[in-house]
C-alpha positions as CSV (number, residue, x, y, z in Angstrom):
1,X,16.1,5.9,12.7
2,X,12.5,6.4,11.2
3,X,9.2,6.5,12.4
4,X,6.6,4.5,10.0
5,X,2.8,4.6,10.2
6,X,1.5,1.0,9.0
7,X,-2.2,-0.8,9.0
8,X,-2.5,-4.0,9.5
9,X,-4.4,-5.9,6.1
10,X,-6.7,-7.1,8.3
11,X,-9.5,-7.2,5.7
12,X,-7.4,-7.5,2.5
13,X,-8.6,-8.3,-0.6
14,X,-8.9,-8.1,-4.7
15,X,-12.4,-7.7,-4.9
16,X,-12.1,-4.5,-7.6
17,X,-9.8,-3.4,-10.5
18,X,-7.9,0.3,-10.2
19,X,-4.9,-0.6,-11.8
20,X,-3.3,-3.3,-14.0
21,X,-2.1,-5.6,-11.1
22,X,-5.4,-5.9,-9.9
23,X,-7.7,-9.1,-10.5
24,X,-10.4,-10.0,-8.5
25,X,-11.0,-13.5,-10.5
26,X,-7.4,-14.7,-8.5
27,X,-8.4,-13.1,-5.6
28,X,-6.4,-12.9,-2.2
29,X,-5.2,-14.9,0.5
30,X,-5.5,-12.4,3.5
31,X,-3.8,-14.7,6.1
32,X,-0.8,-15.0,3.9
33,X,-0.8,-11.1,3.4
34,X,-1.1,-10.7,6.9
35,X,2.3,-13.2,7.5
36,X,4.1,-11.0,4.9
37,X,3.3,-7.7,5.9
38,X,4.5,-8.9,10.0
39,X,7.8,-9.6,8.3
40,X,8.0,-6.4,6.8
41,X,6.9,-4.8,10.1
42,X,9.5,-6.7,12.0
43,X,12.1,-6.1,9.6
44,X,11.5,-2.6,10.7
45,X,11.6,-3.1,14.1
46,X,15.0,-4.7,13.7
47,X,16.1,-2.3,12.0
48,X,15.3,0.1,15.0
49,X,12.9,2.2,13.2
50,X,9.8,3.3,15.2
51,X,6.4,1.4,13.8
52,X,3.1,2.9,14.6
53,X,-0.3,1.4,13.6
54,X,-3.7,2.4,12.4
55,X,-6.4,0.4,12.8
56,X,-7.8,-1.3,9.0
57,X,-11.2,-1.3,8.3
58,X,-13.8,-3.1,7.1
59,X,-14.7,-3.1,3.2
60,X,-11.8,-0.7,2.8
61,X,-9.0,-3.9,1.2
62,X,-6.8,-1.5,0.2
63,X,-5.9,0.7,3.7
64,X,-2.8,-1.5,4.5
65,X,-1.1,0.8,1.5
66,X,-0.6,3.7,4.3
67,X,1.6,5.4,1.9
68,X,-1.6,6.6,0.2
69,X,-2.9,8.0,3.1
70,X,-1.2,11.1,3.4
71,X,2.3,13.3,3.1
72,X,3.9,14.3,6.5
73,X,7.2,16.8,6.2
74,X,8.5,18.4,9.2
75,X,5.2,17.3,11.1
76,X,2.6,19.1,8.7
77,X,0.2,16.2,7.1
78,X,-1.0,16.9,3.9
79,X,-4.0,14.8,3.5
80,X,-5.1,12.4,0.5
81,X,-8.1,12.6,-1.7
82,X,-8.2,9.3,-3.6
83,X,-9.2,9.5,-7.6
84,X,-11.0,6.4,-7.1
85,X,-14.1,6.0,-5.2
86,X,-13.3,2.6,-3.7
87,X,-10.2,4.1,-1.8
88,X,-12.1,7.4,-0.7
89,X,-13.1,6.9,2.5
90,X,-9.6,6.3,3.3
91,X,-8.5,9.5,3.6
92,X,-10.7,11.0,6.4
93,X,-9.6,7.5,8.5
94,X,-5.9,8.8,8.1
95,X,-6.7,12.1,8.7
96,X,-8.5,11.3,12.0
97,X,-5.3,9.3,13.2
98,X,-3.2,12.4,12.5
99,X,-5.4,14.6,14.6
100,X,-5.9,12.2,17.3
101,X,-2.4,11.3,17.5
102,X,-1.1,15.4,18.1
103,X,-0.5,16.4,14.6
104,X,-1.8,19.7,14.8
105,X,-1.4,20.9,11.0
106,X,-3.4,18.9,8.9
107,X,-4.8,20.2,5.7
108,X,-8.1,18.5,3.6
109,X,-6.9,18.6,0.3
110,X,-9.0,20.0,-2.1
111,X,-6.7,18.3,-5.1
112,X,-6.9,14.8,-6.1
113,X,-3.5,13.1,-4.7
114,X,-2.6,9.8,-3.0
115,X,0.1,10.7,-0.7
116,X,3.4,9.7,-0.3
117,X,2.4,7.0,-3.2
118,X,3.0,10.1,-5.4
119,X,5.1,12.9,-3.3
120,X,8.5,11.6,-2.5
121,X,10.1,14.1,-0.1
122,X,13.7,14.3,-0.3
123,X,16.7,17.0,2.2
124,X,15.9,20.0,-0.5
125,X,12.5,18.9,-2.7
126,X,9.4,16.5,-2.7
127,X,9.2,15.2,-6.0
128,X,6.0,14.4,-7.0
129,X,4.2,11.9,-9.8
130,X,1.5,12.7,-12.0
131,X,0.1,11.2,-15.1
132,X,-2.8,8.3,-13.5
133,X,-3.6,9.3,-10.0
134,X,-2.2,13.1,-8.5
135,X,-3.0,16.1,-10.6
136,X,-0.6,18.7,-11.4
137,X,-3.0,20.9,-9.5
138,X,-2.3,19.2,-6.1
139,X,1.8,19.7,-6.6
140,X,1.1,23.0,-6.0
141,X,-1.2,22.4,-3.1
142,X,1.6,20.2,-1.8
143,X,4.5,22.9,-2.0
144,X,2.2,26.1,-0.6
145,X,1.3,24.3,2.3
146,X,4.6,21.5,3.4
147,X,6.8,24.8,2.2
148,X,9.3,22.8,0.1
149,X,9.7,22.9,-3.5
150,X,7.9,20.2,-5.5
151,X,9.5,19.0,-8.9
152,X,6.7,17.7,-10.9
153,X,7.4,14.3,-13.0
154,X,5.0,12.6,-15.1
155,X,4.6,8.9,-15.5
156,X,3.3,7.3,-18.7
157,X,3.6,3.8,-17.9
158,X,0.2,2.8,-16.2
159,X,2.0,-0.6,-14.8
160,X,3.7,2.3,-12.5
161,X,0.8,4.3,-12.0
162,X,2.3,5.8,-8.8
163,X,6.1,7.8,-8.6
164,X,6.8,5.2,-5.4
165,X,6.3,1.9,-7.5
166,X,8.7,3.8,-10.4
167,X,11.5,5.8,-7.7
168,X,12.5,5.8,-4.5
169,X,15.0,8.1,-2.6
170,X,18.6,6.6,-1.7
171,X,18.6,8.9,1.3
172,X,18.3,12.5,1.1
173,X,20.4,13.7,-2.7
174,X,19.8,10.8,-4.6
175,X,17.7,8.2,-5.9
176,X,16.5,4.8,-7.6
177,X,14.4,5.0,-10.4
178,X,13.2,2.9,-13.7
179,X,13.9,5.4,-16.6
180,X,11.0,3.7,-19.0
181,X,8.1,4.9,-16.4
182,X,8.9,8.4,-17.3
183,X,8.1,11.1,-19.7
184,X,11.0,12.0,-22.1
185,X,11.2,15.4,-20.4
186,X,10.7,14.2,-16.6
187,X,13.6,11.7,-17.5
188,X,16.0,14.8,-18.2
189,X,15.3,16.2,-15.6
190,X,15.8,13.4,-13.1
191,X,19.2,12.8,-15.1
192,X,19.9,16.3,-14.4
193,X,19.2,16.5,-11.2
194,X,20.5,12.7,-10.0
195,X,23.8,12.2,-12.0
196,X,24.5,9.5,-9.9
197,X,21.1,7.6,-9.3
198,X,20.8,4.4,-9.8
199,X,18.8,2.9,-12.7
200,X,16.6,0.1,-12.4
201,X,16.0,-2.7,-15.2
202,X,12.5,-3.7,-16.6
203,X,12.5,-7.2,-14.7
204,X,13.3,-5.4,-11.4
205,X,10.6,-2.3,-12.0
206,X,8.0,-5.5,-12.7
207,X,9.1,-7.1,-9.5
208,X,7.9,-3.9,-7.3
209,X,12.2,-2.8,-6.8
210,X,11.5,0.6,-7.0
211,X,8.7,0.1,-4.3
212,X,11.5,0.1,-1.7
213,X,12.0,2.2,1.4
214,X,16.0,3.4,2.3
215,X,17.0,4.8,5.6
216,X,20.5,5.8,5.7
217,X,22.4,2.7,4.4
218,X,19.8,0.0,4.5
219,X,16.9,-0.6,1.3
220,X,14.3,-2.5,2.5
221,X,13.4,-4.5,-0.7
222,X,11.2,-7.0,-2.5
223,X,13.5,-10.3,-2.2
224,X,12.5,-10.4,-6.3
225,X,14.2,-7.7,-7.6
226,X,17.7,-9.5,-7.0
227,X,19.8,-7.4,-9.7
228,X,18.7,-4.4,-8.0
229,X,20.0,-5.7,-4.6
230,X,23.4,-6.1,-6.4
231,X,23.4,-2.7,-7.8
232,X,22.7,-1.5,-4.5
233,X,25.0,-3.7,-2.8
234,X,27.5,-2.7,-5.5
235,X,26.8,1.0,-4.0
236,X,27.8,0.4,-0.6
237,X,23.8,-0.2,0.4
238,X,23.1,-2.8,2.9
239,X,19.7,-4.6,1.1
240,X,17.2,-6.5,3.9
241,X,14.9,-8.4,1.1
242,X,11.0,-9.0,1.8
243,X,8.5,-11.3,0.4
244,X,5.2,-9.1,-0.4
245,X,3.7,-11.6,-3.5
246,X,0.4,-11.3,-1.8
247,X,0.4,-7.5,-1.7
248,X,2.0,-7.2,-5.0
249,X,-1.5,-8.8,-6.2
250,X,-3.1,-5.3,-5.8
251,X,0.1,-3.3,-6.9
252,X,1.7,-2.6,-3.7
253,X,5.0,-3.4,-2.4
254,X,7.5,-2.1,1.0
255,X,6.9,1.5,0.3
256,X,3.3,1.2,-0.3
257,X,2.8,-0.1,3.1
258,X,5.2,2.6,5.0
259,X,4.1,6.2,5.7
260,X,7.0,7.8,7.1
261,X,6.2,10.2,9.8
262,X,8.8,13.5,9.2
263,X,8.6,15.5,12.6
């Protein structure tokens, strides 16, 4: 079983445009965000997993995507530093929790990244995304100071401007991705490494499928990226589907909303 950090949307909102999802002129309806990301934690809870919360705050719409807030491998935190100015003052909030919640080893990045929206951590490497959000410069970062090897991949379609909206790990040796999100090269090498991954189709990719969080046999998943679930299904995965339409309205999804906390 997992343990998942997770902040309430509290204060959600589209009042600002970072990435192509994002319109403030449809806006947001925060008590409906708020239903569906209870679900989500619930689904969690009945799953067994472990949910811990940080507290949202004000002005900041966007904290309820913990993902973003920071990587955590074998209890080290490596902390975020957000390209965009309207997410920055996000990171320090996350990186207050970890202190005051016993992490001892928590590093300030110097390098522009977004956390586990971009580092991926798998049983042998973290494989990271670059190309809109996390410089190259921070994989490195990353890999000195969580001491695992990071495998850098570069995205080029900016309707998946983070690695967790175009791949997510099917345990610890394999993986789901979208092949079309990804750099010619990157894509060899994530057919090298993954012989056996499953590939996602365009209408699932759109439908935030590869924004999906697996532990052991069980993919938590958007409930619209329905030929994924069979793909999965057809895999021996258990799928537990989750409406997020609201979230999806400022490009987030499951895994957006679910830091995993790696003792």
């Amino acid at each position: 079983m997992a343990t998942y950090l997770m902040c309430k949307p509290s204060f959600f909102d589209v009042t600002y445009t970072i990435n192509p999802w994002m319109d403030p002129g449809l806006g947001a309806d925060t008590a409906k965000a708020v239903r569906q990301w209870e679900a989500l934690r619930d689904a969690y809870l009945g799953l067994g997993h472990e949910v811990r919360l940080i507290d949202p705050a004000p002005g900041l719409p966007d904290m309820v995507f913990a993902a973003n807030g920071a990587t955590v491998v074998d209890g080290r935190v490596y902390g975020a530093r957000f390209l965009h100015p309207e997410r920055a003052a996000e990171g320090p909030l996350y990186e207050e929790w970890f202190r005051a919640n016993g992490y001892p080893e928590v590093l300030t990045a110097k390098e522009t990244n977004e956390g586990e929206g971009d580092f991926l951590t798998l049983d042998e490497v973290i494989l990271a995304g670059t190309g809109f959000r996390t410089s190259e410069a921070a994989h490195r970062e990353a890999e000195a100071f969580l001491g695992r090897p990071v495998v850098t991949l570069r995205l080029v379609d900016p309707r998946f401007y983070h690695l967790d909206t175009a791949l997510f790990p099917l345990g610890g040796d394999n993986v789901c991705y979208y092949p079309a999100a990804f750099a010619p090269e990157s894509l060899g090498v994530l057919r090298e490494m993954f012989p056996k991954a499953v590939e996602a189709t365009e209408d699932d990719a759109l439908a935030f499928g590869l924004n999906s969080v697996c532990a052991g046999d069980t993919v938590v998943l958007t409930a619209a990226a329905t030929t994924l679930a069979k793909a999965l299904e057809g895999r021996g995965y258990k799928v537990v589907p989750v409406e997020l339409t609201e979230l999806h309205k400022a490009g987030g999804g499951p895994k957006c909303c679910t830091l995993e906390l790696r003792a």
